[in-house]
TIGU-627426 format. One record per residue (C-alpha): residue number from 1; residue in one letter; x negated, y, z. Coordinates in Angstrom, 3 decimals. Each point is the difference from the previous one (the first is absolute). Example, Ala and Ser with C-alpha at 12.3 -4.5 7.8 and 13.67 -1.06 7.14 Angstrom:
REM residues 2
+------+--------+----------+----------+----------+
| gufi | lumtor |       c1 |       c2 |       c3 |
+------+--------+----------+----------+----------+
|    1 |      A |  -12.300 |   -4.500 |    7.800 |
|    2 |      S |   -1.370 |    3.440 |   -0.660 |
+------+--------+----------+----------+----------+
//
This chain:
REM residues 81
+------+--------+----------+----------+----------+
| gufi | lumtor |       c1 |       c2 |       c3 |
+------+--------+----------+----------+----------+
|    1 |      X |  -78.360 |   23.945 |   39.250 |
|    2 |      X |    2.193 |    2.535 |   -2.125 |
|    3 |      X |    0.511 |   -0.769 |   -3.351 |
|    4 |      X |   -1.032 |    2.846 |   -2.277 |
|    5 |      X |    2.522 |    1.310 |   -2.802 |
|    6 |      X |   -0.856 |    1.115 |   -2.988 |
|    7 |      X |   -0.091 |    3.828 |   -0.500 |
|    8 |      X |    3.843 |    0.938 |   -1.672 |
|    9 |      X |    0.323 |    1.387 |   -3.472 |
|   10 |      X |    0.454 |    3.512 |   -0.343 |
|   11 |      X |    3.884 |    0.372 |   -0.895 |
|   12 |      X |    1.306 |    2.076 |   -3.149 |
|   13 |      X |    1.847 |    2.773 |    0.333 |
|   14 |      X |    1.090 |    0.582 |   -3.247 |
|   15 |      X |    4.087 |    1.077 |    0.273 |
|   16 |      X |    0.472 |    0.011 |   -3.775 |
|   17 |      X |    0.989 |   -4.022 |    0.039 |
|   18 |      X |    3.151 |   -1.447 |    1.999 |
|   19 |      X |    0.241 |   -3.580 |    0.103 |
|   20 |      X |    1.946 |   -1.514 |   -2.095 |
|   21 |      X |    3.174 |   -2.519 |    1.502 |
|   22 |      X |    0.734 |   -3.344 |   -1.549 |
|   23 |      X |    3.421 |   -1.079 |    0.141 |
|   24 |      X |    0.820 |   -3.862 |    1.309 |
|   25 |      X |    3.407 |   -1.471 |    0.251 |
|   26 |      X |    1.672 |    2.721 |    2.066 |
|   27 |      X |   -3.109 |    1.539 |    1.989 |
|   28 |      X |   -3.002 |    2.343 |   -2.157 |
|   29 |      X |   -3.174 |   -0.727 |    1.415 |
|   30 |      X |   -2.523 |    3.152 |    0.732 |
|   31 |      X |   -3.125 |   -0.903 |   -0.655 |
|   32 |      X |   -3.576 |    2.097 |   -0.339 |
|   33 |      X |   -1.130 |    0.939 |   -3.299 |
|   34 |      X |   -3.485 |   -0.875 |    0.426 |
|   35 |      X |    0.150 |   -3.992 |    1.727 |
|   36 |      X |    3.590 |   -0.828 |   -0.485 |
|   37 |      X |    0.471 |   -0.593 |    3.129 |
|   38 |      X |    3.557 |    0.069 |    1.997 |
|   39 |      X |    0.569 |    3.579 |    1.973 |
|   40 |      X |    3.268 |   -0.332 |    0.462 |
|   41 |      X |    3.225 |   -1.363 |   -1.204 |
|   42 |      X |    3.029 |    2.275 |   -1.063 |
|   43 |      X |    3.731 |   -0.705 |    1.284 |
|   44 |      X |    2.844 |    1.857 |   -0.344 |
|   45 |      X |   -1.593 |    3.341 |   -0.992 |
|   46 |      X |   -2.492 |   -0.308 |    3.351 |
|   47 |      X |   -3.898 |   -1.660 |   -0.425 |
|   48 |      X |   -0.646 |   -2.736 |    2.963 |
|   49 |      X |   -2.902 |    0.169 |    0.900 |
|   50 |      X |   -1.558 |   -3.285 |    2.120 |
|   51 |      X |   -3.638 |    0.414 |    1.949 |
|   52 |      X |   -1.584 |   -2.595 |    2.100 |
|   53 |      X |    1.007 |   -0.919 |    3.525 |
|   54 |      X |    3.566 |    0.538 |   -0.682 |
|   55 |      X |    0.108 |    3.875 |   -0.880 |
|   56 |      X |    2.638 |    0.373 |   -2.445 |
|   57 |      X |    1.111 |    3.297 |   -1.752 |
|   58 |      X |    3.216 |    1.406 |   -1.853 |
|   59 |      X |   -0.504 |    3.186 |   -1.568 |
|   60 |      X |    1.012 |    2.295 |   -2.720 |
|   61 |      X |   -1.072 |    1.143 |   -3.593 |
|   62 |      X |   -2.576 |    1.588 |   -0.605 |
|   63 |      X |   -2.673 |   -2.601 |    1.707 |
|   64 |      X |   -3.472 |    0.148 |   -0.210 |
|   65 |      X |   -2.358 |   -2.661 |    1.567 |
|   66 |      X |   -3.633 |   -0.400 |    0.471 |
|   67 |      X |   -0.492 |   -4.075 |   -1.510 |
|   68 |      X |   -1.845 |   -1.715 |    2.651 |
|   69 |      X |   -1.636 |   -2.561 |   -2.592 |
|   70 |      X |   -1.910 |    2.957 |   -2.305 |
|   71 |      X |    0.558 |    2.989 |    1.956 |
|   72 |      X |    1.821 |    1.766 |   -2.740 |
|   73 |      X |    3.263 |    2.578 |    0.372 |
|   74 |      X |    3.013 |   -0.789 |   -1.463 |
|   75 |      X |    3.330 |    1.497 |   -0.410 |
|   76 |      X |    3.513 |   -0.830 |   -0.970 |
|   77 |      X |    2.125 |    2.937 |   -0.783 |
|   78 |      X |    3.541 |   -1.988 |   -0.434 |
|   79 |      X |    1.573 |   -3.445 |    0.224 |
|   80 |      X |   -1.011 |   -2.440 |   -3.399 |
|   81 |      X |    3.612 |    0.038 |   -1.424 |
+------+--------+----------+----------+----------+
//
């Protein structure tokens, strides 16, 4: 028997915000502005991006990514300096 899911939240789509970056040790993290939670990792002026079953992604500023815990869009304009 299938196990239902519950119906998704209806995502934002407000583009005033961009998320914010927090910087670690050598790495700023990406995460979304609504649950804090990791998008994406910048290194060396490129955000990595890491999905489930393996998918990985390198790609350029600006980024802007759909957060798969809340549904809300974020975007990162530069690298966290």
């Amino acid at each position: 028997m299938p196990t239902p899911f519950p119906p998704r939240q209806a995502a934002s789509t407000s583009w005033s915000g961009a998320a914010k970056t927090k910087p670690t040790t050598s790495n700023a993290e990406w995460r979304c502005t609504r649950c804090d939670k990791l998008l994406g990792i910048c290194r060396d002026g490129r955000m990595h991006l890491r999905f489930a079953r393996g998918h990985e992604y390198l790609v350029g500023f600006p980024v802007q990514a759909t957060c798969r815990g809340c549904g809300s869009l974020n975007n990162a304009t530069s690298p966290a300096r």
